[in-house]
Every structure is written in structure tokens, then in C-alpha cells.
NUVORO-71204 format. One record per residue (C-alpha): x, y, z; residue number from 1; residue in three letters. Coordinates in pm, 1 decimal, padded with zeros to 6 digits, m for minus. Each point is the difference from the previous one (the first is absolute). Layout:
residues N
X;Y;Z;NUM;ALA
...
This chain:
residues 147
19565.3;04877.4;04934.8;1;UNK
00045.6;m00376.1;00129.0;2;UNK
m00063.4;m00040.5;00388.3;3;UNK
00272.5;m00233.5;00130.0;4;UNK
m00189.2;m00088.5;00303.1;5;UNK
m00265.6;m00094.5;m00207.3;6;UNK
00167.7;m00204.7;m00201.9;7;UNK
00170.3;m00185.5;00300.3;8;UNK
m00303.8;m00120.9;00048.4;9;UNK
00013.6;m00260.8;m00292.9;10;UNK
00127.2;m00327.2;m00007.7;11;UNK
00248.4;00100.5;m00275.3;12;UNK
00193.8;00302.4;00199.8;13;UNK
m00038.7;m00178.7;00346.7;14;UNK
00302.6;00040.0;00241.4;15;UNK
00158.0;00272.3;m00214.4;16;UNK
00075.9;00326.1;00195.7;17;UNK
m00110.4;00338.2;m00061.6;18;UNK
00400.0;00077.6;m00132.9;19;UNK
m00035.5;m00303.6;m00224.7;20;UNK
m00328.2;00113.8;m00133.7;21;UNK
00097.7;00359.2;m00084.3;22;UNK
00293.4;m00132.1;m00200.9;23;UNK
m00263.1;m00259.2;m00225.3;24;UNK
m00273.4;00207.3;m00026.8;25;UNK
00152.4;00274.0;m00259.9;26;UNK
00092.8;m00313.5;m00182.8;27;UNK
m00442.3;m00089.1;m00055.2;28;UNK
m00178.7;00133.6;m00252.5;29;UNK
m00377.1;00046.2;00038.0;30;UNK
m00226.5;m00151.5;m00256.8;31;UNK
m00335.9;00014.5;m00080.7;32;UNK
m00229.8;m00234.0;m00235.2;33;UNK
m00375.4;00037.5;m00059.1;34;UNK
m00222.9;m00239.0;00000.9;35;UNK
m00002.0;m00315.5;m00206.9;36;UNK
00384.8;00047.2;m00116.8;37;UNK
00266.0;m00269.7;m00051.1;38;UNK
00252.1;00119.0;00249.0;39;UNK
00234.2;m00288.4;m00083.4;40;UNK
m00063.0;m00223.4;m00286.9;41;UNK
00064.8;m00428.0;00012.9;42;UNK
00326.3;m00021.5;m00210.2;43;UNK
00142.4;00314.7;m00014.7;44;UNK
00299.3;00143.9;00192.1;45;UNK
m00060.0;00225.4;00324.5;46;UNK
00299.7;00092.8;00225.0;47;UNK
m00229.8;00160.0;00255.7;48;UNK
m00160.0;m00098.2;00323.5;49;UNK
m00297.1;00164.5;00068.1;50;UNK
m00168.1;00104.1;00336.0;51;UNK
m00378.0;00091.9;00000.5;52;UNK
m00048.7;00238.6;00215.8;53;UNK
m00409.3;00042.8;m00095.0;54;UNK
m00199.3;m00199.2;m00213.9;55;UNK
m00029.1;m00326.2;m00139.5;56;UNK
00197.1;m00232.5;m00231.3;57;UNK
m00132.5;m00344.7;m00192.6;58;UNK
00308.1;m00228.3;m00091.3;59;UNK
m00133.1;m00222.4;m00263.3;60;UNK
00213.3;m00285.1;m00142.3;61;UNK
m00185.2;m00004.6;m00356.7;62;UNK
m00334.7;m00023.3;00013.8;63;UNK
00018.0;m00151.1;00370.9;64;UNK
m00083.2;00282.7;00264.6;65;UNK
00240.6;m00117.5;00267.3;66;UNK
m00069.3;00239.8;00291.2;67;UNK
m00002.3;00393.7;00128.7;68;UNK
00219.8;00217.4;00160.7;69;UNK
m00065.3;00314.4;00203.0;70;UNK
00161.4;00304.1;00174.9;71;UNK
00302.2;m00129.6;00187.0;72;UNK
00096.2;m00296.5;m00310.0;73;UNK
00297.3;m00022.5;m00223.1;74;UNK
00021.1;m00096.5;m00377.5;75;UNK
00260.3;m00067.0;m00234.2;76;UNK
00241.3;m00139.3;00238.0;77;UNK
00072.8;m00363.5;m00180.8;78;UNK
00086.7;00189.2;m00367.4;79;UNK
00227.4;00216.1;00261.4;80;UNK
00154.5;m00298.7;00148.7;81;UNK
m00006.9;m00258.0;m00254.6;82;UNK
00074.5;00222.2;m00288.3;83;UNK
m00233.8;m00198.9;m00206.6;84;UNK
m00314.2;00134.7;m00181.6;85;UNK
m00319.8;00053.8;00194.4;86;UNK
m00144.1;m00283.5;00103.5;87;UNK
m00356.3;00143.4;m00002.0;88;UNK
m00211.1;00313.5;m00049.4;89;UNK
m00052.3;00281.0;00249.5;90;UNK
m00289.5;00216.2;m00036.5;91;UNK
m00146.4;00278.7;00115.0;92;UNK
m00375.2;m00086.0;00128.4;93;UNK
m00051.7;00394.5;00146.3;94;UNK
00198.1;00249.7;m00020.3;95;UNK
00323.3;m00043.1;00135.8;96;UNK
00320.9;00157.5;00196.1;97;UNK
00311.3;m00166.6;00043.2;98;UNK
00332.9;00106.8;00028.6;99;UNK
00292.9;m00270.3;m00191.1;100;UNK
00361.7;m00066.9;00065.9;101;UNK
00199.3;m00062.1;m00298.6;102;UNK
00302.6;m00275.4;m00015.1;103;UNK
00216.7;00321.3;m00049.0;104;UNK
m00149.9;00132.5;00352.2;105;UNK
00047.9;m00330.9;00121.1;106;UNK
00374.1;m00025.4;m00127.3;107;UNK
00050.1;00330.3;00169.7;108;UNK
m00184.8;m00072.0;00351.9;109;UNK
00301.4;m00317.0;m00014.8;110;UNK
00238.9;00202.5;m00036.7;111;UNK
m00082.2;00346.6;00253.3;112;UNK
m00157.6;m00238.6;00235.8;113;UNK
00053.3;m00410.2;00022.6;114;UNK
m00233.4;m00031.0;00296.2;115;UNK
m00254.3;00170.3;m00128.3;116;UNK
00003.0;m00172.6;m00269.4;117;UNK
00025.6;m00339.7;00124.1;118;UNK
m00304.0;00101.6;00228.2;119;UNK
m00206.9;00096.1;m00315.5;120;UNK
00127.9;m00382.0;m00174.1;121;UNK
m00119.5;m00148.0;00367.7;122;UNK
m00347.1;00173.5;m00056.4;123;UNK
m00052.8;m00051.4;m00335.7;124;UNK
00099.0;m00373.8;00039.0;125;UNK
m00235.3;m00046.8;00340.8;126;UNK
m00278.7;00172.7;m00235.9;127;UNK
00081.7;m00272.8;m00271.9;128;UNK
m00030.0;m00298.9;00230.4;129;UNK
m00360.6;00135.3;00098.0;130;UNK
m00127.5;m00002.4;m00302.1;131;UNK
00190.3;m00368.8;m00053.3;132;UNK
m00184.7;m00118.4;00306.2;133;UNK
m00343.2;00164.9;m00164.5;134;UNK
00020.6;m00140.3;m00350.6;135;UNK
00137.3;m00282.6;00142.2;136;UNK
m00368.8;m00073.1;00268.7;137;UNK
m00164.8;00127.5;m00365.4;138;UNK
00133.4;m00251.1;m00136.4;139;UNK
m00041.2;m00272.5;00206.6;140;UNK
m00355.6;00162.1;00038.8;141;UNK
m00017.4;00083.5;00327.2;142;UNK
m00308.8;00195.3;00132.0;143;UNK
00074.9;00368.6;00106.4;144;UNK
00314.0;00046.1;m00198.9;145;UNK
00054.4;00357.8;m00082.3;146;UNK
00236.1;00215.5;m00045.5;147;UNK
């Protein structure tokens, strides 16, 4: 069973109340990928944002690593938002848990629940500009840039 408490923790489900969260959280499904596995593949569709909730995940844009993620990160979110196909490759460097929303969960949270929803677009767009500002200092190759 998902803790909401815990999960209010994250950047992703920040500001959302304990109602809010025991409406969204039926709507998660819990995954879970072994090591080394292509969780998302560059160029193919995915409708889900992920949410690791233990482990680690490599996001590769082809042979280029680009960086890691750990407990508390999201994945999948511009395919979600952009409808486009994935822009890189997600992979599994231990084993990992995370639990996904679908676009159909996401549809659904709109509809039961607009401000939860817009909360979890506010999130997931704050979380977005990080990682701008990060790839961005990479970029420019600024020392100490990590995300």
C-alpha cells in the first residue's frame, strides 16, 4: 500500500492534501524493473509519468549518458506533456520501484479534481525548470552542476 504522507514529501505531490491524495493514489500503479532494463526507450511512445520511489534510473540520449535520478525523481513527464515520442532512454541502473500515472489517470484527476491537478502540472513544471537550469550550467559548463 502507497503512504500518502510519504509521498507528500516529494517535489511532485507537494501542497496536495491528504483528501486529494487518497483520490490519486488508487489511480498509480506500482512498477518494478530489474537491473539494467530499458524502462522507456528514445523514440517510442510512453503515456506514463513515472515516480521512483527506490532505486536508480540512467536517462541516456543515445549513446550520451546525460545524468541520474534517484528516490524522490520523476520520468516520462515530456512524452506525457508533449505527446511526442521519448526524447531519451530511461534505465534501470539497480533495481527499481516506482509507481506511474497514466494520461488516462491524469485525464481523470482533471476532471474529479482541477486543483489537484493543476498542483501536480505546477510540480511537474517547477521539476522541469530544475533540470532546465541544470542542463542548462552543464551546458554552459559550469563547475558543480548536478542534478
Amino acid at each position: 500500500m502507497v503512504d500518502s504522507q510519504a509521498l507528500q514529501r516529494y517535489s511532485l505531490f507537494g501542497g496536495l492534501l491528504e483528501e486529494q491524495m487518497s483520490k490519486i493514489i488508487p489511480l498509480m500503479n506500482q512498477e518494478t524493473y530489474e537491473p539494467n532494463v530499458d524502462i522507456i526507450a528514445e523514440g517510442t511512445p510512453n503515456d506514463k509519468i513515472r515516480f521512483i520511489t527506490e532505486g536508480r534510473v540512467a536517462i541516456w540520449k543515445g549513446k550520451t549518458f546525460i545524468w541520474e535520478l534517484t528516490e524522490g525523481n520523476t520520468f516520462g513527464e515530456m512524452e506525457v506533456l508533449d505527446v511526442m515520442p521519448s526524447a531519451a532512454t530511461a534505465r534501470s541502473v539497480t533495481k527499481v520501484m516506482a509507481l506511474s500515472i497514466s494520461n488516462k489517470s491524469l485525464r481523470e484527476i482533471y476532471r474529479n479534481d482541477i486543483k489537484a491537478f493543476s498542483l501536480i502540472l505546477m510540480n511537474l513544471a517547477r521539476d522541469l525548470s530544475r533540470r532546465l537550469r541544470v542542463a542548462d550550467e552543464k551546458a554552459a559548463g559550469l563547475p558543480g552542476s548536478s542534478f
